[in-house]
C-alpha positions in Angstrom: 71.3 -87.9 130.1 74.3 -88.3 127.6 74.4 -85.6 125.1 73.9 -87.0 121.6 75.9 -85.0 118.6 74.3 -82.6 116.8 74.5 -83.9 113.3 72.9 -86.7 114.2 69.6 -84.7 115.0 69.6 -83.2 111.8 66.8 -83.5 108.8 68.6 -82.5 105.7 71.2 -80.5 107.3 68.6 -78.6 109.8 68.8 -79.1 113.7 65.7 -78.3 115.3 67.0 -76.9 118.8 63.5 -79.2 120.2 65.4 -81.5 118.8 68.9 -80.9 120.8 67.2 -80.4 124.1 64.9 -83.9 124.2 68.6 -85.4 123.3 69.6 -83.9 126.5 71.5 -80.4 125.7 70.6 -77.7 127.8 69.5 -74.7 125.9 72.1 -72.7 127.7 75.2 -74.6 126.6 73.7 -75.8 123.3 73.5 -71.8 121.6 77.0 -71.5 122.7 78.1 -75.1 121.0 75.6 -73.8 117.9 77.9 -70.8 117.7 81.4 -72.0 118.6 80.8 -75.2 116.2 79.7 -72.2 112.9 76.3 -73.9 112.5 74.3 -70.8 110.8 70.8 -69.5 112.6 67.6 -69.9 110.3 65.2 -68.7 112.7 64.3 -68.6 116.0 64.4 -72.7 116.5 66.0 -73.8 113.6 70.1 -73.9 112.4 71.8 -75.2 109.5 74.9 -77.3 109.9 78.4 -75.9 109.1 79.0 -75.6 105.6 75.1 -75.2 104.6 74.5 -72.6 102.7 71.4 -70.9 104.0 70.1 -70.9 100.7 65.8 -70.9 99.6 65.4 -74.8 100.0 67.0 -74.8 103.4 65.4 -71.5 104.7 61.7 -73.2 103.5 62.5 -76.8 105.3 63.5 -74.7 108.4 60.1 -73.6 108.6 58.3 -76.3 107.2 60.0 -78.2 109.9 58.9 -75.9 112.4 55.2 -75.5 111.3 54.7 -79.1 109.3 51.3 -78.1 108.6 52.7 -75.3 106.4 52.7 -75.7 102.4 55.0 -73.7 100.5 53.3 -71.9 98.0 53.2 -68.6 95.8 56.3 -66.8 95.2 58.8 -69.4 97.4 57.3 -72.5 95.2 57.7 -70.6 91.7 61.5 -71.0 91.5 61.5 -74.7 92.7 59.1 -75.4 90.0 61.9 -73.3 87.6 59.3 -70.2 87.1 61.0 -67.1 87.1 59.9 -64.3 89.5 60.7 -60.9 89.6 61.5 -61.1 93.5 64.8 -62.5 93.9 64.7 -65.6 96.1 66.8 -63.6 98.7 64.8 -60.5 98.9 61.0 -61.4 99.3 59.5 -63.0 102.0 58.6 -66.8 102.6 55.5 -67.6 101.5 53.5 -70.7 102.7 50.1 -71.3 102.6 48.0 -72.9 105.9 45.1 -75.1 104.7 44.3 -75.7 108.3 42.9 -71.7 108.7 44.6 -71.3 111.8 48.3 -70.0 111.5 48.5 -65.8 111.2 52.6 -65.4 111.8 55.0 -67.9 112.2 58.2 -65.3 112.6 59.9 -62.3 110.4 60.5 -63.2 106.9 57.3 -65.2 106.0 54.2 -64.9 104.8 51.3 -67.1 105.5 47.8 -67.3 103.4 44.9 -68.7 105.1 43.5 -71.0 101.9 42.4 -74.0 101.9 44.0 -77.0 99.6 42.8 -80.1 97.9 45.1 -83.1 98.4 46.0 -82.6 94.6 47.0 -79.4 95.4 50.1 -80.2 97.5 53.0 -82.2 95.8 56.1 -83.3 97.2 59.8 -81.9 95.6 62.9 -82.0 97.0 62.1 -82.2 100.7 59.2 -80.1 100.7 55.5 -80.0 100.5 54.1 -77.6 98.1 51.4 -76.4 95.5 51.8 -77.9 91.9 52.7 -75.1 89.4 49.2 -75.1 87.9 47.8 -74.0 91.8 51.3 -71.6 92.0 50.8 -69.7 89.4 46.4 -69.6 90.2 47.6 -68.0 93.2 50.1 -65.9 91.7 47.4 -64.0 89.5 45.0 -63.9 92.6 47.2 -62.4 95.1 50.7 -60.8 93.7 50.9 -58.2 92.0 50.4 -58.1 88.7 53.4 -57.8 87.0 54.7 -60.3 89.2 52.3 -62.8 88.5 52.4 -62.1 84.7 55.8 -62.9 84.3 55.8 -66.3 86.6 53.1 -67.2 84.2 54.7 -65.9 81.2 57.9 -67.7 82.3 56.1 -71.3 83.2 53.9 -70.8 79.5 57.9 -70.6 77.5 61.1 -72.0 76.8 63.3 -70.6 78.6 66.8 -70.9 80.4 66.6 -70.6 84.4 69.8 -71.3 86.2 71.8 -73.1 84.3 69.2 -75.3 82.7 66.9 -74.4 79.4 63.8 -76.2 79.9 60.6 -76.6 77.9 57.3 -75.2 78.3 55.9 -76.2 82.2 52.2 -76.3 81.4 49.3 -74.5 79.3 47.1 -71.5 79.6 44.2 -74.2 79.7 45.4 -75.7 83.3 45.7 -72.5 84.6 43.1 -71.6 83.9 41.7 -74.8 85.3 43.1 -74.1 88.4 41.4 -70.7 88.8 38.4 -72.1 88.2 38.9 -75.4 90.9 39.3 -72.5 93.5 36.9 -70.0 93.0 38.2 -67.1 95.3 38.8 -63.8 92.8 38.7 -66.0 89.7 38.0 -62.6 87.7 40.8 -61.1 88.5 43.2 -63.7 88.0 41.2 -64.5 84.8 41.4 -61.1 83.6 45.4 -61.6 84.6 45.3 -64.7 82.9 44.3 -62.8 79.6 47.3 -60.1 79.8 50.0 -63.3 79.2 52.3 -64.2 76.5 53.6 -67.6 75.6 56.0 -65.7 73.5 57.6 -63.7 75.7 61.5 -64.8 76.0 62.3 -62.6 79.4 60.8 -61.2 82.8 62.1 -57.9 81.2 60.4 -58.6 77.5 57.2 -59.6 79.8 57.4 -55.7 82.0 57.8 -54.0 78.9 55.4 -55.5 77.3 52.7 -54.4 80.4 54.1 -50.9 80.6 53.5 -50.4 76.6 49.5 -52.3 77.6 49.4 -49.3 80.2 50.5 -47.2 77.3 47.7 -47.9 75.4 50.4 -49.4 72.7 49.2 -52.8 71.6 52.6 -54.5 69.2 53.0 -57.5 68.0 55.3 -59.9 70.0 58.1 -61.9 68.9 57.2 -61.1 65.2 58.2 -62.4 62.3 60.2 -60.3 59.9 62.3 -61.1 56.7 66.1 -60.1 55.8 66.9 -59.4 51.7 68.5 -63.1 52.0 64.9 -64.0 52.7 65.9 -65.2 56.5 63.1 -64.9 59.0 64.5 -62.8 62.1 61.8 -62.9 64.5 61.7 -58.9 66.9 60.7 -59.1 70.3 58.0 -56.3 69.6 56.8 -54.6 66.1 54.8 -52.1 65.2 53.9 -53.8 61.7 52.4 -50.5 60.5 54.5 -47.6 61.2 57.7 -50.4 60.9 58.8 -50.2 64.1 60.8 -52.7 65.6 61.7 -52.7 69.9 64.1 -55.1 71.0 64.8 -55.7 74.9 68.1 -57.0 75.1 71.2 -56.7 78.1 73.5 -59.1 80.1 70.9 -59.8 82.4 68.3 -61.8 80.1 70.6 -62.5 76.8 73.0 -64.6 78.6 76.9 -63.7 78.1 78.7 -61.9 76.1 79.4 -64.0 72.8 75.2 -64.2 72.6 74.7 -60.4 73.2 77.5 -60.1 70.4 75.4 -62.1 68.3 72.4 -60.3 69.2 74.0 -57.0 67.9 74.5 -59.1 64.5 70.7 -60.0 64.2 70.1 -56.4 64.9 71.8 -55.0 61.8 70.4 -58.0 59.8 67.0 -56.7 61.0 67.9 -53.0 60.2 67.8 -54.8 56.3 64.3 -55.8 56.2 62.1 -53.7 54.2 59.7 -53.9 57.1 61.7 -52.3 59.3 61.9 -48.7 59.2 63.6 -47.8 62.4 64.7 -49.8 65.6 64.4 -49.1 69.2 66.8 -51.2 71.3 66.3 -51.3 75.5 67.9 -52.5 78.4 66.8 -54.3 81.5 67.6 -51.1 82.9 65.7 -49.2 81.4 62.3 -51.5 82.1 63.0 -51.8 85.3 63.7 -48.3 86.0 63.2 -45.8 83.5 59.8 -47.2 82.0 58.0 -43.7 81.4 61.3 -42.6 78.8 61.0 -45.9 77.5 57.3 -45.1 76.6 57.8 -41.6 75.3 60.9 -42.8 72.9 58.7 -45.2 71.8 55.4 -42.6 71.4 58.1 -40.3 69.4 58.9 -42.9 67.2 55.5 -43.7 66.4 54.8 -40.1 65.9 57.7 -39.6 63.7 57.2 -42.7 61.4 53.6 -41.7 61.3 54.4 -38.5 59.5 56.4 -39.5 57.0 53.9 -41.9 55.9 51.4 -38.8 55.2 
């Protein structure tokens, strides 16, 4: 049997090694043409052409092509739907969801749920079949942690720039809560999850420290309005409207670039003005991410402090 090229086996850049084979390569020679010719391995099965960059998308057709019964879902269909995560697409694992029951593994590096779908629950985008947002994020705040699933919800409930795109809101509290409701498997929880979510928030890290100060038993308002002695409005990520205390969450990583954190520093003294404000906590990413309990106790200590002078 005549050997047929490679790239002209492939589905959107992918060869199946099935594929090669039925075309007449043997296996043998084929892996050592695959790795002479700098075609990348997905997974056992699956390669990208030369030049692909092994990126989400293709690693999700790989195994979509694999397994077409698979429906990505969960954390691997929040970013295609532009919801952030706080799991970088590189770092957690595939996740696809088998309405058929029957699929337990399909390799390293994915994760399959056993739940059955509607056929309004899977949507076509860019190649692949997956859950709609609403049915995303319903899953999200059943089965992921929960600050994980409080900030793709917060995210998909709020204008916000992902990638290089601003886009507007995706959908409303009401459809997902529709969606927990269509699929009643731990509809509490996610309910109760549901409940914790701010269409105000502007950040993943805004969304964290907002959870940490819930922990906290600290209950501020977000992204509240304050006026400058010009009579602006400047609107603070979190205040304390009683003891006048304003927390702003601010860093490279969610403000953008330089000239906009510059800018931010302005609005800060602006806000430092108001006769609202009484003091100002600023934090980074950093330290939301990684240093939440100091965050906490600056903020307790500022409280406490503002408190007294008030008696």
């Amino acid at each position: 049997m005549e050997r047929r090229d490679l790239r002209t086996l492939t589905e959107r850049g992918i060869l199946l090694t099935s594929r090669a084979v039925a075309a007449g390569w043997p296996r043998r020679s084929l892996t050592r043409a695959l790795r002479d010719e700098g075609w990348t391995r997905l997974r056992y099965g699956a390669w990208a052409e030369p030049g692909r960059d092994p990126d989400l998308l293709t690693r999700l057709r790989a195994v979509q092509l694999l397994e077409p019964r698979l429906v990505v879902s969960h954390l691997s269909a929040a970013p295609i739907w532009r919801i952030e995560t706080l799991s970088g697409a590189s770092d957690a694992p595939l996740e696809f969801t088998d309405p058929q029951l029957s699929i337990r593994r399909v390799g390293s590096g994915v994760r399959v749920h056993r739940l059955p779908l509607s056929t309004q629950d899977v949507w076509e985008r860019q190649g692949l079949r997956l859950t709609p947002p609403a049915r995303t994020l319903a899953d999200l705040l059943r089965d992921s942690p929960r600050d994980e699933a409080v900030v793709a919800v917060d995210s998909a409930l709020s204008h916000r720039r992902v990638g290089r795109l601003r886009r507007p809101p995706i959908l409303s509290p009401a459809s997902i809560a529709n969606a927990l409701e269509a699929t009643p498997r731990r509809a509490r929880g996610g309910r109760e999850r549901l409940r914790l979510t701010d269409p105000l928030a502007g950040s993943p890290a805004e969304t964290v420290a907002r959870l940490h100060m819930y922990d906290a038993g600290l209950r501020p308002e977000s992204q509240a309005e304050v006026r400058t002695p010009d009579g602006r409005p400047r609107f603070l990520d979190f205040l304390f409207r009683k003891e006048g205390l304003g927390v702003e969450i601010e860093g490279y990583a969610y403000h953008g670039t330089r000239d906009s954190h510059r800018r931010d520093m302005t609005r800060f003294n602006q806000i430092l003005r108001s006769a609202e404000i009484r003091s100002l906590l600023r934090f980074g990413a950093e330290d939301v991410f990684h240093r939440p309990a100091r965050m906490i106790e600056e903020i307790r200590a500022a409280l406490d402090a503002l408190a007294a002078d008030q008696r």
